[in-house]
N, C-alpha and C positions, 0 to 999 in steps of 0.2 A: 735386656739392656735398658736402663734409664734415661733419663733426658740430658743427667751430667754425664755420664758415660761417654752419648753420643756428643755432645760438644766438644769435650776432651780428647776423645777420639778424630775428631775435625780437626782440632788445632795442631793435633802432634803428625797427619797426614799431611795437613797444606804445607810445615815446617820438613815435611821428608821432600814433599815434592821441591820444595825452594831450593831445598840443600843439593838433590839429585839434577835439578836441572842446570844448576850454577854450576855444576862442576863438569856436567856435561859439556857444557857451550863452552866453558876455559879448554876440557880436553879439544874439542873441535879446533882452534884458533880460526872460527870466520870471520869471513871480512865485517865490516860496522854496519852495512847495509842488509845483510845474512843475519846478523846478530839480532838487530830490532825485528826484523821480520820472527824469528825465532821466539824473539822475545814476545811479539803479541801473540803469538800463537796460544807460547804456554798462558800469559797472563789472562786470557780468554777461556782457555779450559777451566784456569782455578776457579776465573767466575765461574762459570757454570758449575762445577762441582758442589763451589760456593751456595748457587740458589737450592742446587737439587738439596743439599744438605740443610740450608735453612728452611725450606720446606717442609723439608720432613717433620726438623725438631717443631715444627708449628705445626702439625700435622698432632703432632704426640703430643705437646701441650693442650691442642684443643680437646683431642680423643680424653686427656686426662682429667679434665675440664669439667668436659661432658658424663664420664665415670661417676665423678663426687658428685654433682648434681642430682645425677639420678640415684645415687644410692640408697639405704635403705637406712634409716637414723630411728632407735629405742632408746626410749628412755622409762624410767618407770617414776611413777607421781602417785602425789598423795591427795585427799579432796575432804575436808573436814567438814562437815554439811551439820545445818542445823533447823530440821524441817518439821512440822507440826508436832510440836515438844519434844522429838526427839533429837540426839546428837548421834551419826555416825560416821566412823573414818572407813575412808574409802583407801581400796589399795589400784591403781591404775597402770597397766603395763603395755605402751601405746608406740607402735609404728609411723611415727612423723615424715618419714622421708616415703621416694615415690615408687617406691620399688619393693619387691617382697622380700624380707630376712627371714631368716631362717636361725632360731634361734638355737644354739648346743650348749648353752648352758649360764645356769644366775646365780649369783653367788648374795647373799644378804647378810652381814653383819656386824650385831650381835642379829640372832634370830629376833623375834617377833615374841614378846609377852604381853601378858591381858590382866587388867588391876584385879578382875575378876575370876571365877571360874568357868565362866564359858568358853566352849574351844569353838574359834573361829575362822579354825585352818589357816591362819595368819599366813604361814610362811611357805602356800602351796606353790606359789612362783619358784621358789626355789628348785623344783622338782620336775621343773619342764625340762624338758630334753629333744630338740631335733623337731622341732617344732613353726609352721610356718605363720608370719603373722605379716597380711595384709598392708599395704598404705592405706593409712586412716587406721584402721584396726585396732582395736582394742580389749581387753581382757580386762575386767575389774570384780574386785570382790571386797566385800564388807570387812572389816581387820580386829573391827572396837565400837560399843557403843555405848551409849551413858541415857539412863531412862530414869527407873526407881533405882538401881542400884548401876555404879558407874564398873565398868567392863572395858574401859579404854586402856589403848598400851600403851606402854611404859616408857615414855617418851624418851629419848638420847641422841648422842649421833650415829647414824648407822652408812657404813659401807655397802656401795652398790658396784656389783661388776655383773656386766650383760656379755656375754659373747656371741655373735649370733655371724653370720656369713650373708653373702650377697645372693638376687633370686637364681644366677645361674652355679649359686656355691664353689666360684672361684676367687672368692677375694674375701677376709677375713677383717671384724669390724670387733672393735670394744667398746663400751660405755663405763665409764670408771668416774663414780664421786660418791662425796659422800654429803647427807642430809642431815642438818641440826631441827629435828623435827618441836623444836620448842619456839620454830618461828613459822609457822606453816599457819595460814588466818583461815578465820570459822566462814565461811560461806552462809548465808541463809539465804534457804532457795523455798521457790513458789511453785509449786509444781502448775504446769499448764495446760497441761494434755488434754485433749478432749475429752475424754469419761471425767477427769475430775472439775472441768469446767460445767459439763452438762447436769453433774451432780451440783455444784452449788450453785449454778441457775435455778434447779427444781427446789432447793431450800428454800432458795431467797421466795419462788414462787407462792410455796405452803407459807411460808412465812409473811406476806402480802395478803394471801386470802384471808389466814388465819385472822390476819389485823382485820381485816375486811367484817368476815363475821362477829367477830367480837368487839366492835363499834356498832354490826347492826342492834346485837342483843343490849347493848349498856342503852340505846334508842327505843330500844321498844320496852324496857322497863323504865325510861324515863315517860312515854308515852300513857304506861299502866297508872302510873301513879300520877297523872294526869288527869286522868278517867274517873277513878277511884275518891281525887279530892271534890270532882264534880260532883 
């Protein structure tokens, strides 16, 4: 039962009991002093009825509340990176919300094409099945890339439907839209990691020395010829 269920259900009860006790007290004929007493009685029950039942429905609001918050939210994104003269598109299929889904199935279309002949398994998300993916979690795979020869797809707009369920696989979730991927912006990234930072520390290094010796030698031929004109 839902939460308008339950309100509905309130109102057509408190309207039985109104009706059942009015006609009760006319059938009685008590005296007016009888009557108000009667009458607080019942009008004290309804409260109470009244809190238990607003309660509840506050009860079920928050519980439902608290449900959507913690659930599990997918979506899948794209990442068009443009990194030491290469160009690749990224395919990213990423669990945003804070809970685990459990994904039963992806729907993509058109499929995934490439200007080129490389096959890039573009369209392996398609093919997951029952599948569980983490909060934070992510899956990504390389789709298209453009070097000496361009191997990028075939841009359009493409339909996305994710169906995936909640981590105790009681409650059922969709992700449904669609992406005009002729607006999706080029990123350029730096990569930072430490191996590749350590490596163009040790360049620039060689590259300092190198100056280094090759100032000493241009010094000591100007030295010779020094020597020489003495």
């Amino acid at each position: 039962m839902d939460l308008k269920d339950l309100i509905m259900n309130y109102i057509i009860t408190s309207l039985i009991i109104s009706l059942t006790t009015t006609h009760i007290i006319t059938s009685l004929q008590l005296e007016t002093s009888d009557l108000i007493s009667l009458a607080s009685v019942v009008i004290s029950a309804l409260s109470l009825v009244g809190a238990l039942i607003t309660y509840i429905i506050k009860s079920i609001s928050d519980y439902n509340k608290k449900i959507e918050e913690m659930r599990p939210n997918v979506f899948i994104s794209y990442e068009n990176e443009f990194s030491y003269g290469l160009f690749n598109q990224r395919l990213i299929l990423k669990n945003y919300g804070k809970t685990t889904a459990w994904i039963s199935s992806i729907s993509i279309n058109p499929p995934f094409e490439n200007k080129g002949d490389a096959d890039f398994l573009a369209n392996t998300f398609a093919t997951i099945k029952d599948f569980p993916l983490a909060p934070g979690q992510k899956l990504d795979t390389v789709i298209g890339a453009s070097g000496q020869i361009d191997e990028t797809i075939i841009k359009t707009k493409r339909d996305y439907i994710i169906n995936y369920e909640s981590e105790d696989r009681k409650r059922q979730y969709i992700s449904k839209y669609t992406v005009n991927e002729e607006g999706y912006p080029v990123l350029l990234r730096v990569d930072k990691s430490k191996d590749v930072i350590e490596i163009k520390n040790s360049i620039k290094t060689v590259s300092e020395e190198l100056k280094k010796i090759n100032n000493k030698g241009v010094e000591i031929k100007k030295g010779k010829r020094k020597q020489t004109i003495l």
